[in-house]
gemmi code that builds the backbone of each chain (N, CA, C; Angstrom):
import gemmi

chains = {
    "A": [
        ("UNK", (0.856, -1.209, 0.000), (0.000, 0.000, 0.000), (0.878, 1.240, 0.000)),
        ("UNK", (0.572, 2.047, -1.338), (1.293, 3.318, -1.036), (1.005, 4.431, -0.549)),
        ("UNK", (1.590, 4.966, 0.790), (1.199, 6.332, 1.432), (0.934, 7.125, 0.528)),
        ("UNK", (0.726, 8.167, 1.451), (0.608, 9.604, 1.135), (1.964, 10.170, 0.381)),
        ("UNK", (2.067, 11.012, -0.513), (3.210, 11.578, -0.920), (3.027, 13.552, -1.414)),
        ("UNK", (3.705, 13.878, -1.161), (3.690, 15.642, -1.515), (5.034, 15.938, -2.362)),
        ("UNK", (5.066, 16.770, -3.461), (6.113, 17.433, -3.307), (6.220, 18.813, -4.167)),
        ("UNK", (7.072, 19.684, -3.881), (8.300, 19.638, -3.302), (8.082, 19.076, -1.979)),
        ("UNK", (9.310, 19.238, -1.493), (9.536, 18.764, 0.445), (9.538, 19.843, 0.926)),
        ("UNK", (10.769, 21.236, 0.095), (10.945, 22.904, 0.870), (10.590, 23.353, -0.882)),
        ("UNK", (10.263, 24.621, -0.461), (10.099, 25.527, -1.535), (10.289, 27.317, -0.901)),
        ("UNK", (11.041, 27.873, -1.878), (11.303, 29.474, -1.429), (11.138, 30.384, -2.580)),
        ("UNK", (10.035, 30.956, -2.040), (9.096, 32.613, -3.037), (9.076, 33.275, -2.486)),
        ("UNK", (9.075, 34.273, -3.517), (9.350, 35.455, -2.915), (7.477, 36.323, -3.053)),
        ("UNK", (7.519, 36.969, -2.221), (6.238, 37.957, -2.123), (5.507, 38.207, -3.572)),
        ("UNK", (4.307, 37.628, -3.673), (4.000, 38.334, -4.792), (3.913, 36.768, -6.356)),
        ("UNK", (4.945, 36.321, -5.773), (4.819, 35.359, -6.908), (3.474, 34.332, -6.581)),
        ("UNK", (3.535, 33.415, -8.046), (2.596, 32.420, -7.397), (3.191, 30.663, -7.445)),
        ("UNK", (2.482, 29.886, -6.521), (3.136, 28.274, -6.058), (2.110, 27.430, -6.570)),
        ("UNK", (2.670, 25.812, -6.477), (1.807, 24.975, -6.947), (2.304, 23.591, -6.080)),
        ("UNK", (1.600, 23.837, -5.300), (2.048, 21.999, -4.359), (1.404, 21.304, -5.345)),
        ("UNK", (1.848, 19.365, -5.371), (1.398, 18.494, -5.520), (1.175, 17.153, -4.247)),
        ("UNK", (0.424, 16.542, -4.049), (-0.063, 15.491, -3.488), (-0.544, 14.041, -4.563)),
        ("UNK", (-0.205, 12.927, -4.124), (-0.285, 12.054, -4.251), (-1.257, 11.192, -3.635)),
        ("UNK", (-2.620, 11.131, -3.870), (-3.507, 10.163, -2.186), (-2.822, 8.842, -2.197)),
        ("UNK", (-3.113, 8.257, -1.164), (-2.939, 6.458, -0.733), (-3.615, 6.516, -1.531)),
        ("UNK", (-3.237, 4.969, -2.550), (-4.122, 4.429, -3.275), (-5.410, 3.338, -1.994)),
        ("UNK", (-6.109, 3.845, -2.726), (-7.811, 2.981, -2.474), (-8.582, 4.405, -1.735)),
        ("UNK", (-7.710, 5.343, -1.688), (-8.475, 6.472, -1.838), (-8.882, 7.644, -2.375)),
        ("UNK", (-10.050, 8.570, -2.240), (-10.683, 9.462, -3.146), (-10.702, 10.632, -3.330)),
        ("UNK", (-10.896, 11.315, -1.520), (-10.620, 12.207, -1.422), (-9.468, 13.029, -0.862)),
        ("UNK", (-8.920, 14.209, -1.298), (-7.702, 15.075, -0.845), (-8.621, 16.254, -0.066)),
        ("UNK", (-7.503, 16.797, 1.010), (-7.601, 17.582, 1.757), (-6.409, 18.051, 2.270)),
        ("UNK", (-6.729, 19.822, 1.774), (-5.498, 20.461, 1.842), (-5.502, 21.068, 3.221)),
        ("UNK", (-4.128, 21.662, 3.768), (-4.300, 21.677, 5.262), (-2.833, 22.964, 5.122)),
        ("UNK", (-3.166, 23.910, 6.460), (-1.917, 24.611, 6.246), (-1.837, 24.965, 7.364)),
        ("UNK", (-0.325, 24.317, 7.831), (-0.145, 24.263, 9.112), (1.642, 25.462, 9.735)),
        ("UNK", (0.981, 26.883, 10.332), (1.793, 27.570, 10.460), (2.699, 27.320, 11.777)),
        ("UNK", (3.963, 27.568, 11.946), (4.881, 26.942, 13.224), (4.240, 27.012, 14.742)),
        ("UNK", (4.141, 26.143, 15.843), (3.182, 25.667, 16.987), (1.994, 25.982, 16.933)),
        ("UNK", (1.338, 25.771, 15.914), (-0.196, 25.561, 15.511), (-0.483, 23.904, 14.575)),
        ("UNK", (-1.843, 24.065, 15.099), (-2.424, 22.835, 14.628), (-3.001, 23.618, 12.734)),
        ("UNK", (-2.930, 21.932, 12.310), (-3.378, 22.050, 10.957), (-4.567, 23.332, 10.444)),
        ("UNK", (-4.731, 24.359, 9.682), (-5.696, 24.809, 9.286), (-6.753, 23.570, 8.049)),
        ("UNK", (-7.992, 23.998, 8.335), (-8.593, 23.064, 6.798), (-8.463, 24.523, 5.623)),
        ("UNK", (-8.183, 24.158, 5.037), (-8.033, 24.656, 3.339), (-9.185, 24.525, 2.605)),
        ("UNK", (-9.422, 23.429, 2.070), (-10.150, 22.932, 0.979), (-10.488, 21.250, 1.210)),
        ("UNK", (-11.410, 20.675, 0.306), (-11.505, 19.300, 0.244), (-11.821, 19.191, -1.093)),
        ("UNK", (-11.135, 18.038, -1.846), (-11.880, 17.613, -3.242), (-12.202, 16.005, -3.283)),
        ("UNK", (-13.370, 16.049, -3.974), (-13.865, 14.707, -4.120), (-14.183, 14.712, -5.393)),
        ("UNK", (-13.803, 13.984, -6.166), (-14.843, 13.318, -8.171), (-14.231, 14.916, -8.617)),
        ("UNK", (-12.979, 15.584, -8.246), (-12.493, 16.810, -9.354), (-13.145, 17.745, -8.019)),
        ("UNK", (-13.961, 18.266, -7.734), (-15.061, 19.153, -7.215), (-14.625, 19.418, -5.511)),
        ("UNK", (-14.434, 20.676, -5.717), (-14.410, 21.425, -3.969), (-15.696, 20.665, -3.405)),
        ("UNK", (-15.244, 20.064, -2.105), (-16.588, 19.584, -1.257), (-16.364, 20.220, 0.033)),
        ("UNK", (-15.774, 21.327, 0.295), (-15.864, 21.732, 1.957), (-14.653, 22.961, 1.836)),
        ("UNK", (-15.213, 23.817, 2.554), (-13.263, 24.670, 2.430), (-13.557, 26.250, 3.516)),
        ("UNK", (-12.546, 26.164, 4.273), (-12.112, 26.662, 5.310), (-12.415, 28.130, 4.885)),
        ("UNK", (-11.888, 28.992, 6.010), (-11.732, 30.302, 5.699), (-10.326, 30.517, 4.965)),
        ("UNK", (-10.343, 30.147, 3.891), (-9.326, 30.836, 3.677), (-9.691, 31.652, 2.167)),
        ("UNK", (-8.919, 32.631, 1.677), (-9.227, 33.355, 0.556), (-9.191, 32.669, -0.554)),
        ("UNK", (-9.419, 33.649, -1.922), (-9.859, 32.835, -3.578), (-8.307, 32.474, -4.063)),
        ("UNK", (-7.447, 33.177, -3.404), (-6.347, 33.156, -4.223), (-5.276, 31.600, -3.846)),
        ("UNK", (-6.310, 31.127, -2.550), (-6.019, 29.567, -2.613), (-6.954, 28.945, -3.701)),
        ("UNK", (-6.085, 27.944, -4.658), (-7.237, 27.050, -5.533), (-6.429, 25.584, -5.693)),
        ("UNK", (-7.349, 24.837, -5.865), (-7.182, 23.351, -5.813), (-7.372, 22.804, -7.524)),
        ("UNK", (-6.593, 21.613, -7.334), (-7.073, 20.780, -8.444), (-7.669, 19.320, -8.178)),
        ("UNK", (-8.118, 18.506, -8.162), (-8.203, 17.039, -8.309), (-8.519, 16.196, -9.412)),
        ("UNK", (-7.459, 15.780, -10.131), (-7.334, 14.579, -11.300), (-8.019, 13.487, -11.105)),
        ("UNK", (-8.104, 12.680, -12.096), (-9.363, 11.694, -12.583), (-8.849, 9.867, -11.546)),
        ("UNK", (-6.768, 10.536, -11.478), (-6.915, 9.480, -10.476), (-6.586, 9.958, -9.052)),
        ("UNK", (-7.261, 10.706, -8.531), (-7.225, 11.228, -7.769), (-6.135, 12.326, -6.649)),
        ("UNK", (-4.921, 12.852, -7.742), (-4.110, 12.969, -7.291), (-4.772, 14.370, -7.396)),
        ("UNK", (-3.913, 15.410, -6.735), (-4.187, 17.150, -6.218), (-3.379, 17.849, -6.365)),
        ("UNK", (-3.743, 19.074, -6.988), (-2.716, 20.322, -6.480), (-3.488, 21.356, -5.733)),
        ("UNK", (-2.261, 22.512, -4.964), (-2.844, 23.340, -4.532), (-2.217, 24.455, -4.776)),
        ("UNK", (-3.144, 25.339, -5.562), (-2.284, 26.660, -5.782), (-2.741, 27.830, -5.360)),
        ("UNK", (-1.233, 28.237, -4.736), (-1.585, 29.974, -4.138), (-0.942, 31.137, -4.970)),
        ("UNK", (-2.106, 32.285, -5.321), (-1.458, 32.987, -6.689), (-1.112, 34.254, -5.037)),
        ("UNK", (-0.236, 35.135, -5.837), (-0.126, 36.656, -5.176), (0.438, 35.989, -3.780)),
        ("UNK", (1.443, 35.527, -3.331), (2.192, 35.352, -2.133), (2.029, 36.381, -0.823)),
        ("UNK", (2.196, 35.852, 0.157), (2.219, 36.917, 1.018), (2.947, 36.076, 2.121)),
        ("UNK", (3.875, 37.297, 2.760), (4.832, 36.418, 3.863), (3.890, 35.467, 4.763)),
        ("UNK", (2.395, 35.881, 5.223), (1.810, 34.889, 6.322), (1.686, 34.092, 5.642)),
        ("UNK", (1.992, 33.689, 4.300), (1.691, 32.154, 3.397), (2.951, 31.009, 4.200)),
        ("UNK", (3.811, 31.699, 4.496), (4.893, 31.169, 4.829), (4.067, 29.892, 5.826)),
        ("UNK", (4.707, 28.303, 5.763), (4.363, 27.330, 6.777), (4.333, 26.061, 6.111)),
        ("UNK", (3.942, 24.974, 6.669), (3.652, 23.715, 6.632), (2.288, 23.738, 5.461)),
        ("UNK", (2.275, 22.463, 4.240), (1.659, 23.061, 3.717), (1.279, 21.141, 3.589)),
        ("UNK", (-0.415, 20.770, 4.467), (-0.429, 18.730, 4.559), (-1.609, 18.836, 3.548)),
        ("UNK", (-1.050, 17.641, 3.383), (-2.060, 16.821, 2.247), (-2.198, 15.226, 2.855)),
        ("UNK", (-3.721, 15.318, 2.941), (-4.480, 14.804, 3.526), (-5.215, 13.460, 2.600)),
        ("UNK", (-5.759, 12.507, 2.631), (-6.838, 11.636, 1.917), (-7.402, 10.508, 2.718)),
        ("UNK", (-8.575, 10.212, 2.100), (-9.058, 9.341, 3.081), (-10.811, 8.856, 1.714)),
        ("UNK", (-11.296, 8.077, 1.766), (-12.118, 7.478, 1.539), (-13.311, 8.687, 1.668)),
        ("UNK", (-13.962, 8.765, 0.374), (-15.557, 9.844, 0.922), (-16.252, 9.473, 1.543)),
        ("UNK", (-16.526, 10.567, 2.857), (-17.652, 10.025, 3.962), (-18.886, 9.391, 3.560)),
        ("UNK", (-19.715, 9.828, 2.220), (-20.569, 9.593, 1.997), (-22.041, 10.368, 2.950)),
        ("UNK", (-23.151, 10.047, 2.468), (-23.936, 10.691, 3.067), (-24.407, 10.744, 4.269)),
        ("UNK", (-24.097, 9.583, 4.903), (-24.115, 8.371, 5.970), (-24.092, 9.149, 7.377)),
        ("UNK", (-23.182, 10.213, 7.623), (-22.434, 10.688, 8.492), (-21.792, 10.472, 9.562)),
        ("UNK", (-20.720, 9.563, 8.896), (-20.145, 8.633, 9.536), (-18.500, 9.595, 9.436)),
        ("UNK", (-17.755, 9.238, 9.997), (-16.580, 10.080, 10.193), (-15.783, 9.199, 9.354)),
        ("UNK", (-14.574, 9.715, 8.287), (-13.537, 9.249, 8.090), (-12.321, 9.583, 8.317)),
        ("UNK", (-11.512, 8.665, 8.300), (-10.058, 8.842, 8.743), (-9.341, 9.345, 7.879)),
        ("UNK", (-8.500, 10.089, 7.999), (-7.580, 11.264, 6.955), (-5.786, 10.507, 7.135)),
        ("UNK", (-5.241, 10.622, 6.035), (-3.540, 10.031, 6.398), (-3.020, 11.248, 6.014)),
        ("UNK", (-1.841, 11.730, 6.031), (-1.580, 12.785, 6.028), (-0.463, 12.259, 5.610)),
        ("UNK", (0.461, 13.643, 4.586), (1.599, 13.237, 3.667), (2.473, 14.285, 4.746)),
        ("UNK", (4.344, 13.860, 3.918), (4.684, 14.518, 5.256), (4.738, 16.071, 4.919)),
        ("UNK", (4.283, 16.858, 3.956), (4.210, 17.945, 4.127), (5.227, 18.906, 3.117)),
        ("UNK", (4.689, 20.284, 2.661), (5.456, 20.718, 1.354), (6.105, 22.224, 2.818)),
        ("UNK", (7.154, 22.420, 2.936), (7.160, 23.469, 3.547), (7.759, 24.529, 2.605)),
        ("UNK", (7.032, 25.724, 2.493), (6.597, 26.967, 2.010), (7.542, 28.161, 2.325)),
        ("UNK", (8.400, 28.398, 2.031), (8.669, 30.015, 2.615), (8.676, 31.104, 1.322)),
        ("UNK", (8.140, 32.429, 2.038), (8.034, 33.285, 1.733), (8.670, 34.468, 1.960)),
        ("UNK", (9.611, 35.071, 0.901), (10.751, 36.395, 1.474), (10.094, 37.475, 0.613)),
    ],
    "B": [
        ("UNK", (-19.818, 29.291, 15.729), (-18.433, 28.749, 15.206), (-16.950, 27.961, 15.962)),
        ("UNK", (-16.791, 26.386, 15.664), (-16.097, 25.311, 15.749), (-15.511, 25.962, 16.677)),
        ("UNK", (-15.096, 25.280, 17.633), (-13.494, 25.815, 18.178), (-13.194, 24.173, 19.416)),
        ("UNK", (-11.903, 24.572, 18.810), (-11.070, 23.182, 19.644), (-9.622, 23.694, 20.581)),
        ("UNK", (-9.755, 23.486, 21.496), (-8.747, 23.759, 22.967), (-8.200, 22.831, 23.383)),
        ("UNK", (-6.911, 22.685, 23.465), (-5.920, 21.564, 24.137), (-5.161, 22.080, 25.230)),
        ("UNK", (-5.200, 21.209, 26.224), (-4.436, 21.358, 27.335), (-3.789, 20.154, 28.081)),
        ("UNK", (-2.702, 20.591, 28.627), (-1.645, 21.752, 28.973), (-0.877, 22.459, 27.003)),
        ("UNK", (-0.907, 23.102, 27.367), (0.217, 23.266, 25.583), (1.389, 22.601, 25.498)),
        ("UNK", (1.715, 22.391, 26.794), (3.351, 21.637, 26.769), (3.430, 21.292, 28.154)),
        ("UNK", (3.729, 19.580, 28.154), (3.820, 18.612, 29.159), (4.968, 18.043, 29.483)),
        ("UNK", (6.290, 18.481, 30.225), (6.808, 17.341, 30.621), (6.999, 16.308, 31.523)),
        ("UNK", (7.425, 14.871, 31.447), (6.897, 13.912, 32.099), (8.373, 13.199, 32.212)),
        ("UNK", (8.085, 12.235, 33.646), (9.471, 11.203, 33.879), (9.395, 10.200, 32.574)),
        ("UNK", (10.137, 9.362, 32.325), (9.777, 7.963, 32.384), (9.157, 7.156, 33.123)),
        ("UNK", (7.813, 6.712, 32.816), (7.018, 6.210, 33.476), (6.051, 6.873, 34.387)),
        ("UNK", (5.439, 8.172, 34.127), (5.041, 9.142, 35.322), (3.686, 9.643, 33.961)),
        ("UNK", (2.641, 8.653, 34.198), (1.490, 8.532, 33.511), (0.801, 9.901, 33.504)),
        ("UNK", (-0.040, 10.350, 32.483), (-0.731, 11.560, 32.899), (-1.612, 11.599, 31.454)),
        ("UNK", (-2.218, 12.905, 31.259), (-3.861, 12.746, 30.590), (-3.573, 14.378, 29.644)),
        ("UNK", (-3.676, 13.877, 28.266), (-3.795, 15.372, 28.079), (-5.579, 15.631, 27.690)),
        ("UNK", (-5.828, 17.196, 27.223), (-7.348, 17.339, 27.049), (-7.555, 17.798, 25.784)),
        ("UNK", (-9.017, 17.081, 25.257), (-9.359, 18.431, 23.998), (-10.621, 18.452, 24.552)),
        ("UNK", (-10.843, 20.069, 24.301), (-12.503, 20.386, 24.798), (-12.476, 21.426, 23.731)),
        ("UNK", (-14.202, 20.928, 23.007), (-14.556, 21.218, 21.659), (-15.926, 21.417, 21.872)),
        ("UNK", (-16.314, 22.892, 20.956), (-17.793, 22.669, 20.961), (-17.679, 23.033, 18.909)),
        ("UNK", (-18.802, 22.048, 18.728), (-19.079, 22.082, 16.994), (-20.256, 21.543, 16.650)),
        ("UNK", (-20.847, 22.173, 15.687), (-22.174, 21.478, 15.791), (-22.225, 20.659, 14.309)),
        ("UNK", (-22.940, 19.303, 14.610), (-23.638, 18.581, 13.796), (-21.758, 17.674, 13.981)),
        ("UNK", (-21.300, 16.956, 15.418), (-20.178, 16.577, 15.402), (-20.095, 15.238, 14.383)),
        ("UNK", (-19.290, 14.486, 13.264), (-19.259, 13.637, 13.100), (-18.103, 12.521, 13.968)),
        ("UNK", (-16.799, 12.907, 14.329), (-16.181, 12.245, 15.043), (-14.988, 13.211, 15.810)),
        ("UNK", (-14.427, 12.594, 16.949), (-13.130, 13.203, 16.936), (-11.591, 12.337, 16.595)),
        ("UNK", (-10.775, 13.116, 16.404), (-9.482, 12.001, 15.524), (-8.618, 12.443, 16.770)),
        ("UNK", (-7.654, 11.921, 17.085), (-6.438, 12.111, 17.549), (-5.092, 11.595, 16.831)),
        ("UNK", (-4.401, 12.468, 16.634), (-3.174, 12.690, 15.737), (-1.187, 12.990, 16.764)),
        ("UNK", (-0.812, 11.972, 16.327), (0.719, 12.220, 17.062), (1.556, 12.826, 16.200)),
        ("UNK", (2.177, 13.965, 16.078), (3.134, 14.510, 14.975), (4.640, 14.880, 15.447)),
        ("UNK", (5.355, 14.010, 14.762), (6.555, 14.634, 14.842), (7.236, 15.883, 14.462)),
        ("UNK", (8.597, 16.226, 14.824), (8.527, 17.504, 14.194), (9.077, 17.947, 12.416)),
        ("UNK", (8.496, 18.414, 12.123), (8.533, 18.397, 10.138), (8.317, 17.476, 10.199)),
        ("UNK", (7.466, 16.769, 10.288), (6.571, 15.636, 9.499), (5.455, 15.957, 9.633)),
        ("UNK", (4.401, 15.146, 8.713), (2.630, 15.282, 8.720), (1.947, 14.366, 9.879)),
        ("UNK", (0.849, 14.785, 10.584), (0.494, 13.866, 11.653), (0.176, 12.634, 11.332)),
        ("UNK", (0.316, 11.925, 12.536), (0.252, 9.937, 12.003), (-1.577, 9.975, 12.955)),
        ("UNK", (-1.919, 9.123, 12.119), (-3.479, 8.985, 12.407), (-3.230, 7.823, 14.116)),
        ("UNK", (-3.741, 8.488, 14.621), (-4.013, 7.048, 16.372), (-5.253, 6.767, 16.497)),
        ("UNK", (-6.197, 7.381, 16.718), (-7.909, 6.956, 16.937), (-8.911, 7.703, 16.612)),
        ("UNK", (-9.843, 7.446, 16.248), (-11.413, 8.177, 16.043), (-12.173, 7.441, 16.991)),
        ("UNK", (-13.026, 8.425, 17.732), (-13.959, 8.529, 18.714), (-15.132, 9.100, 18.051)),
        ("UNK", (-16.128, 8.153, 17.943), (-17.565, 8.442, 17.360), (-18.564, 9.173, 18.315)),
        ("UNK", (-18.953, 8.400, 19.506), (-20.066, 8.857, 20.077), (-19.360, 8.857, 22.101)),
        ("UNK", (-19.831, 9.536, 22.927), (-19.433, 10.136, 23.929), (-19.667, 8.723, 24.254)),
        ("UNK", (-18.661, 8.355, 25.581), (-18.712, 6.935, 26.601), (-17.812, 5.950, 25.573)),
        ("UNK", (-16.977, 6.367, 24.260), (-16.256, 5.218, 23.574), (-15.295, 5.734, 23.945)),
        ("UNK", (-14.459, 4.658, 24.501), (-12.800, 4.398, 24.348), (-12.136, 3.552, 23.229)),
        ("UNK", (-10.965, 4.337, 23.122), (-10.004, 3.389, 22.199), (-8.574, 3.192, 22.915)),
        ("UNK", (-7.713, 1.949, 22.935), (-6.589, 2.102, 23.203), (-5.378, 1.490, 21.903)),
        ("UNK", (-4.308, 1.856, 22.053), (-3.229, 1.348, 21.298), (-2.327, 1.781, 22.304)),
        ("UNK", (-1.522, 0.393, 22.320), (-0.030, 0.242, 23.222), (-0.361, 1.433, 24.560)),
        ("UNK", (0.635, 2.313, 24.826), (0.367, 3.040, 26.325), (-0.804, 3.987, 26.216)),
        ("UNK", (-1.263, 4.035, 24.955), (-2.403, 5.437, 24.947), (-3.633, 4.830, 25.035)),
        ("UNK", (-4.417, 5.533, 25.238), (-5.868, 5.579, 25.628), (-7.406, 6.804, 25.656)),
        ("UNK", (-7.650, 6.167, 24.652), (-8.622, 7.761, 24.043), (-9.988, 7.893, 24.890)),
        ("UNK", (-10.471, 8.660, 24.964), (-12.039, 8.676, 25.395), (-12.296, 9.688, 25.345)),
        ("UNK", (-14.191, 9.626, 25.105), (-14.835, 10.969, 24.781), (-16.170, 11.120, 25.686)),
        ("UNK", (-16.305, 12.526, 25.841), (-17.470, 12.779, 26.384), (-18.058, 13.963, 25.408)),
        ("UNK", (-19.184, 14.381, 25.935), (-19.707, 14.944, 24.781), (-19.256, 16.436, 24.328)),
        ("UNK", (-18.426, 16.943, 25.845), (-17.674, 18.145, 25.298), (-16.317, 18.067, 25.402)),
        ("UNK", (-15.746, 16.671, 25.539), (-13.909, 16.570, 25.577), (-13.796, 15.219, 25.533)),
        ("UNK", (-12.255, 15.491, 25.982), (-11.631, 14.007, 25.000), (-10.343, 14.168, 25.641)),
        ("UNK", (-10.614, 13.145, 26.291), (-8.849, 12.784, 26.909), (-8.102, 11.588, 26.298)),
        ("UNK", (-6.569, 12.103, 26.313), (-5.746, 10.900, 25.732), (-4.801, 11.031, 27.135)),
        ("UNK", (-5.130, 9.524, 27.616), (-4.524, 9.018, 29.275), (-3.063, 8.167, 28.350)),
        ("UNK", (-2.042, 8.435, 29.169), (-0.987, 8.221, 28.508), (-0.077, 7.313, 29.637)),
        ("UNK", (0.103, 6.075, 29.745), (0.497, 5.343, 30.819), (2.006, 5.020, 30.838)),
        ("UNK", (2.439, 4.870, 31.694), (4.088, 4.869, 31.944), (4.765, 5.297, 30.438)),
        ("UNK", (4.590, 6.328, 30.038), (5.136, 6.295, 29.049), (6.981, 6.742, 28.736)),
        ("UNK", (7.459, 6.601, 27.573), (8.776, 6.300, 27.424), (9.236, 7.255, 26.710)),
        ("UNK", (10.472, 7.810, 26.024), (11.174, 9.008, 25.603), (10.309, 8.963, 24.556)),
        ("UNK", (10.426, 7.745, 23.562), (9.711, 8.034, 22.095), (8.365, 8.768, 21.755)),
        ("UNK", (7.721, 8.094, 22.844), (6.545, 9.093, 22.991), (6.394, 10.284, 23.018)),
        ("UNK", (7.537, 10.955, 22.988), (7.420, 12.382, 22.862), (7.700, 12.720, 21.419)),
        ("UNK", (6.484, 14.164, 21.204), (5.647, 14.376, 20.186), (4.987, 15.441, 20.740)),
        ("UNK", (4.354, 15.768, 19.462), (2.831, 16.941, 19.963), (1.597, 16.125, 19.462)),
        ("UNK", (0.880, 16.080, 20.163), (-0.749, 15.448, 19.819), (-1.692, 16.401, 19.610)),
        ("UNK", (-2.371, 16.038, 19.037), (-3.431, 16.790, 18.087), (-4.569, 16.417, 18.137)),
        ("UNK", (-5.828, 16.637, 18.555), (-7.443, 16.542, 18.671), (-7.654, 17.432, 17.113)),
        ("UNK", (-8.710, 16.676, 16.443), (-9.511, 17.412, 15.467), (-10.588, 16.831, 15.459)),
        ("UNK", (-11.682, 17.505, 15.330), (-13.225, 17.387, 15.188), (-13.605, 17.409, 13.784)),
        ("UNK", (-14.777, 16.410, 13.303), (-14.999, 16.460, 11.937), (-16.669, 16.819, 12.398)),
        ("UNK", (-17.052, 17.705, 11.059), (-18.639, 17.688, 11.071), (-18.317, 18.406, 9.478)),
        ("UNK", (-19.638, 17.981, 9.391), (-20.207, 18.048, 7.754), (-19.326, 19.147, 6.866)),
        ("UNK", (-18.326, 18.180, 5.794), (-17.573, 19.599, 4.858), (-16.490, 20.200, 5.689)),
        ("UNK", (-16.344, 19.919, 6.910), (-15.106, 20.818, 7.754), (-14.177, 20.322, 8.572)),
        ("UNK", (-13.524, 20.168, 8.741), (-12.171, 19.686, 9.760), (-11.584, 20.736, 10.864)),
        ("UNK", (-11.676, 20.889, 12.237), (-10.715, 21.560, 12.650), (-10.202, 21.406, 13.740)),
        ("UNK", (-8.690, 21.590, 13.733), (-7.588, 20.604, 14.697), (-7.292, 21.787, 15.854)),
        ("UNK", (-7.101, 21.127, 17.095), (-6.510, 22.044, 18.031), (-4.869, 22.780, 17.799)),
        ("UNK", (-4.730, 23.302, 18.801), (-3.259, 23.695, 18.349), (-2.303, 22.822, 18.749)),
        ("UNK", (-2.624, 21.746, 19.658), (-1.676, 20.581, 20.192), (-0.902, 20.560, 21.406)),
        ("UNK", (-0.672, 19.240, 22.157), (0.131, 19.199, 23.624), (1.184, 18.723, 22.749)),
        ("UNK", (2.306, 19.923, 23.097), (3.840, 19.262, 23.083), (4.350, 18.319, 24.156)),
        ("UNK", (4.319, 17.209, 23.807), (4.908, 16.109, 24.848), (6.063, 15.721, 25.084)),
        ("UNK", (7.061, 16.078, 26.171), (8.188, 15.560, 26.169), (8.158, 14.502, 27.347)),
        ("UNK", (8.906, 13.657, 27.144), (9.381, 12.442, 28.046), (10.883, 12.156, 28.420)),
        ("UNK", (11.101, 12.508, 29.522), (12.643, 12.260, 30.207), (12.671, 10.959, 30.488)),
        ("UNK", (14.211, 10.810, 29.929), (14.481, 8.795, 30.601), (14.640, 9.041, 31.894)),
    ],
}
model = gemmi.Model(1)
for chain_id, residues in chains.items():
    chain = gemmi.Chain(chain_id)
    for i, (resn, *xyz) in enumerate(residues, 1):
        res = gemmi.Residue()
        res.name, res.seqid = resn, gemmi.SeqId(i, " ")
        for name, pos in zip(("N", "CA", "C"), xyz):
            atom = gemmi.Atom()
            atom.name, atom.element = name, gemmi.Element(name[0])
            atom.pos, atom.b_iso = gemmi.Position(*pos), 0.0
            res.add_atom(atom)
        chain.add_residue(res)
    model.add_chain(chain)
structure = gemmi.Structure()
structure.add_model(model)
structure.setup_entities()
C-alpha cells in the first residue's frame, strides 16, 4: 500500500509570486484535503476535493485554488504570495464520507514546507 | 463557530510518570473526533477516532475517550519516544478543525 506523498519537500518565493504543491492520495483512496499548518499551531482546513469538485473549504481566501485529477491525485495553488503564506503546507486523503455521516479517517503526507521572502 | 482547545500546551513527564492530556470542543452537527501524534517536520500519524461520547479506544500506552464536550488521551508509563505533539480534530459536515496541540516531552 502506497502512502501519502507531496512534493516539493521545501520551496522558497518570494512575495507576490505564485506556487503549486502536488499530493499524491494512498491508493484505495478518493478524497484530498489540503491543510496549512503555520509553526506551533495545529493544521488549518483549506479545501476538500472529491470526483475533481471542492466539497468543503475553510476560511481561507480565492487566491487559494485546488485541483483534483481523474486518479485522484491534487494540487494546490496559491497565486499573489504573502509572507503569512509562509508554513507547513499537509495533504491529507481518506475514503468519501458519503452521506451516511459517519466520520472518516484522513492520512496525512509529510508535508510541502513553504517560505516566503 | 467550531473551536477546539488543548491542554496543557506543553507537558513534561518522567519515564514512566502517567498523565492525561485534554481536547474540549464545541461544533455542531459533530461527526467524530481524531487524535493525531506529529513529529517535528513531518505530517500527523493517524491514532484513533472517537464516534459517540462513553467510547474508548486504546493502542499500546495510549488511551482515548470521549465525552460529549472533551476528549482525553490518558498516557500510561510512558517512554522518551513518545514524545511528540498530539493533536485533537473534530470532523462535522464539509469541515475539519484541529486544536493547536500538547507538546509532549518524556525524560528517561
Amino acid at each position: 500500500e502506497t502512502g501519502v506523498t507531496q512534493s516539493p519537500t521545501h520551496l522558497i518565493k518570494t512575495r507576490g509570486q505564485q506556487v503549486t504543491l502536488r499530493c499524491s492520495s494512498q491508493s484505495g483512496h478518493n478524497t484530498v484535503s489540503w491543510y496549512q499548518q503555520a509553526l506551533g499551531q495545529g493544521p488549518q482546513f483549506i479545501f476538500q476535493y472529491y470526483r475533481e469538485e471542492e466539497n468543503g473549504r475553510g476560511n481561507f481566501p480565492p487566491r487559494f485554488s485546488g485541483l483534483q485529477f481523474p486518479n485522484y491525485s491534487s494540487e494546490l495553488n496559491v497565486n499573489a504570495l504573502e509572507l503569512d503564506d509562509s508554513a507547513l503546507y499537509l495533504c491529507a486523503s481518506s475514503s468519501f464520507p458519503g452521506l451516511a455521516g459517519d466520520p472518516y479517517e484522513q492520512y496525512f503526507g509529510p508535508g510541502t514546507r513553504l517560505t516566503v521572502t | 463557530e467550531d473551536q477546539v482547545t488543548q491542554s496543557p500546551e506543553a507537558l513534561r513527564l518522567q519515564e514512566g510518570e502517567s498523565s492525561s492530556l485534554n481536547c474540549s470542543y464545541t461544533v455542531s452537527g459533530l461527526r467524530g473526533l481524531f487524535w493525531y501524534r506529529q513529529d517535528p517536520g513531518k505530517g500527523p500519524e493517524f491514532l484513533f477516532t472517537l464516534y459517540s461520547a462513553g467510547e474508548e479506544k486504546e493502542k499500546e500506552r495510549l488511551k482515548a475517550t470521549l465525552t460529549k464536550k472533551e476528549s482525553f488521551l490518558h498516557i500510561t508509563a510512558p517512554k522518551p519516544e513518545d514524545s511528540a505533539t498530539y493533536l485533537c480534530a473534530v470532523q462535522a459536515p464539509e469541515r475539519v478543525r484541529f486544536g493547536a496541540g500538547t507538546r509532549l516531552t518524556v525524560k528517561p
